[in-house]
C-alpha positions as CSV (number, residue, x, y, z in Angstrom):
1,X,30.9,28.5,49.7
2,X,27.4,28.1,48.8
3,X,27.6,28.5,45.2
4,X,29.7,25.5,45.7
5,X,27.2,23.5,47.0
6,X,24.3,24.8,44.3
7,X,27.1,23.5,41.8
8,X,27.7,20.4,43.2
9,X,24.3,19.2,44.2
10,X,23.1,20.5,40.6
11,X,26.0,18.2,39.0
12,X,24.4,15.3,41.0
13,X,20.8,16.1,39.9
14,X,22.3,16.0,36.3
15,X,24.1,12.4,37.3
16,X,21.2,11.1,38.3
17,X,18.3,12.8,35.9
18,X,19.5,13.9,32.7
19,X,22.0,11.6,32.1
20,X,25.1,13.2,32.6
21,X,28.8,10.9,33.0
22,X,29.2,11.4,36.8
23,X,32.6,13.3,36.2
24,X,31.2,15.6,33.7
25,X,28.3,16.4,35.9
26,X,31.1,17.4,38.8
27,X,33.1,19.8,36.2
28,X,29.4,21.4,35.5
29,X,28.8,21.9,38.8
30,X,32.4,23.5,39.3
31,X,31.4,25.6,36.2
32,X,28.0,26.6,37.7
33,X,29.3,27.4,40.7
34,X,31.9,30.1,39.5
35,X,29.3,32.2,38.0
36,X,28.1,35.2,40.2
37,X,24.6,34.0,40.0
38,X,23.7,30.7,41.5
39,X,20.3,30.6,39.9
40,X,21.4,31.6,36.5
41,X,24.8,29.1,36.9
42,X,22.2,26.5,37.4
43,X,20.3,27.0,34.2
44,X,23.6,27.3,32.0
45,X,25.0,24.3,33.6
46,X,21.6,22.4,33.1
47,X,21.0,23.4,29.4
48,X,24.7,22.5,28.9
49,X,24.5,19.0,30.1
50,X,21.3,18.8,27.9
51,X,23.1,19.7,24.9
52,X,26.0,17.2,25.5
53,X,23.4,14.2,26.5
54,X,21.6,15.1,23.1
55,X,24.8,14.9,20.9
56,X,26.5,12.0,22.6
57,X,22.7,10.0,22.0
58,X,22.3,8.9,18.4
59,X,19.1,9.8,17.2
60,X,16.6,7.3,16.7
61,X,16.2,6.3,12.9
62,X,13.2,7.4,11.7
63,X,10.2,4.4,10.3
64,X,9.6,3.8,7.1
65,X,6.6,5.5,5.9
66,X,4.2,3.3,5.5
67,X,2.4,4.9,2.0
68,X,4.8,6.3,-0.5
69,X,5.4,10.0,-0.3
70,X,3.8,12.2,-3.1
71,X,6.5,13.2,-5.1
72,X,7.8,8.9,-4.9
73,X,7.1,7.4,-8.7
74,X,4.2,5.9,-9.6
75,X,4.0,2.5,-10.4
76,X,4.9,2.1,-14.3
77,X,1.9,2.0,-16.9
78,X,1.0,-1.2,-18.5
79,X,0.7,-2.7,-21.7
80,X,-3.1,-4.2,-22.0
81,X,-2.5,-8.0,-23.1
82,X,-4.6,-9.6,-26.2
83,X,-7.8,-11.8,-24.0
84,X,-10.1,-12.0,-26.7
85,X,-10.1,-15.8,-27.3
86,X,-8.9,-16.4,-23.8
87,X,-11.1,-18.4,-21.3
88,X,-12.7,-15.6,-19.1
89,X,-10.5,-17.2,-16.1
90,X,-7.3,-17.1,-18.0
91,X,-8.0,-13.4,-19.2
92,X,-8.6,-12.3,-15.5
93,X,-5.4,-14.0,-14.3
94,X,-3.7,-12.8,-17.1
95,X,-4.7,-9.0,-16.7
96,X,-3.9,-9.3,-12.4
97,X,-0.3,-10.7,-13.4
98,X,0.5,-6.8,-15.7
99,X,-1.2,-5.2,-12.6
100,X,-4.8,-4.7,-13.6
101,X,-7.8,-5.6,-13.1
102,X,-10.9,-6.4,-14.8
103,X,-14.9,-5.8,-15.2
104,X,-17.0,-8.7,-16.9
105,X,-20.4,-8.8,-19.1
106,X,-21.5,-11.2,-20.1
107,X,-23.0,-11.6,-23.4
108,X,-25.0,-14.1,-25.7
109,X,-22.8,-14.5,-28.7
110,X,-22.3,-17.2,-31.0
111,X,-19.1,-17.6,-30.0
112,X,-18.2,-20.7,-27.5
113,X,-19.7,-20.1,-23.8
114,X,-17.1,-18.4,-21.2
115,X,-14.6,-16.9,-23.6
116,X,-13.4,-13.5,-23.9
117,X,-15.4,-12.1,-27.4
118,X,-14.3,-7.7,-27.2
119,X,-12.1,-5.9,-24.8
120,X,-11.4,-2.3,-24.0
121,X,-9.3,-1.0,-24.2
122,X,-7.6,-2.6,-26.8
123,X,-4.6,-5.0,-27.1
124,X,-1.6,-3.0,-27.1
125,X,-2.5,-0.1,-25.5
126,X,-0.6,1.5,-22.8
127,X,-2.4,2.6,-19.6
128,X,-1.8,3.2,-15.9
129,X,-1.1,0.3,-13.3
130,X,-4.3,-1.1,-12.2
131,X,-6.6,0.4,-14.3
132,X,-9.8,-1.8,-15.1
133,X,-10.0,-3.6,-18.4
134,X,-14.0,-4.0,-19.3
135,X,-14.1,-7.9,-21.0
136,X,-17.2,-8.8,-23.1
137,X,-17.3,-12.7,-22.0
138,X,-20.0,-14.8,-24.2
139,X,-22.2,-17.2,-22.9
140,X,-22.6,-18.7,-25.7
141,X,-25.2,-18.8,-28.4
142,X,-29.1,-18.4,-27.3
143,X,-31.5,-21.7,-28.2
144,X,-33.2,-21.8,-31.3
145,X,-37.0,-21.9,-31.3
146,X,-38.9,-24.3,-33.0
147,X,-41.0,-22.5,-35.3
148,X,-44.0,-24.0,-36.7
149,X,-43.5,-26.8,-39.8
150,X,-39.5,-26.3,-38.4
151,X,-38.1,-29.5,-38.0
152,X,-37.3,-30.2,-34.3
153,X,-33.8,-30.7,-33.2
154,X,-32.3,-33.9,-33.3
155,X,-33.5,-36.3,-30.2
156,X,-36.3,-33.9,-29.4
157,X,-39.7,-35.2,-28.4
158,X,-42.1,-34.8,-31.4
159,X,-44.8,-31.8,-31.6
160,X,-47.8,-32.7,-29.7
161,X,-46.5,-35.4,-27.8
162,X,-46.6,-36.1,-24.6
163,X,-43.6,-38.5,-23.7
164,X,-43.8,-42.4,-23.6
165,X,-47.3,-44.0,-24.1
């Protein structure tokens, strides 16, 4: 009679803690309480109802991951668009819309101030998403110096003097 109760009050426990349909937890018990062992009927009965609580619960879905495992594929190379010509501004936007991005000097060229005058690599050439593009961006031709019997620029104030009188 006492393994009866161990079974019973075990098939309650399992009710009540682990989960257990109330009727399933009573056919446990009756289970547990056949064995010769109360203590041992116990454990089988308890790991049992774990078992069945486990495959009657879906598992939980896993989360994305949130970075891209290593063997995922890389994002596809890019083509480096033609910027020499280009505004420096349109250049940039153009290089950030194929993915890369860009590294300016600026240089004194004769070429019109702010536009793209050399890039590397070249137009045409493949190479991997946002890689930097280096842009040679001229700001525009130096003044000339007046040298010495040179005639002065157009609306310059003559040599030696000094303004209005």
């Amino acid at each position: 009679m006492a393994f009866n109760l161990l079974g019973f009050a075990l098939a309650r426990h399992l009710a009540k803690t682990e989960g257990v349909d109330e009727n399933r937890a009573n056919l446990l018990g009756i289970a547990g309480s056949v064995l010769a062992q109360p203590v041992m009927g116990a454990v089988i009965v308890q790991q049992v109802a774990r078992r069945e609580t486990a495959a009657a619960t879906p598992a939980p879905t896993p989360a994305p991951p949130a970075t891209p495992p290593p063997d995922a594929p890389a994002d596809p190379p890019a083509q480096v668009p033609r910027l020499v010509g280009q505004l420096e501004a349109e250049a940039v936007k153009t290089l950030e819309r194929v993915g890369l991005t860009s590294k300016t000097e600026k240089v004194t060229s004769l070429e019109p101030a702010d536009h793209v005058i050399e890039q590397r690599p070249l137009a045409g050439e493949t190479v991997a998403a946002h890689s930097t593009v280096s842009l040679k961006v001229s700001t525009g031709p130096k003044p000339a110096a007046c040298s010495p019997g040179s005639t002065p620029p157009a609306g310059a104030a003559p040599a030696g003097s000094k303004g209005r009188s």
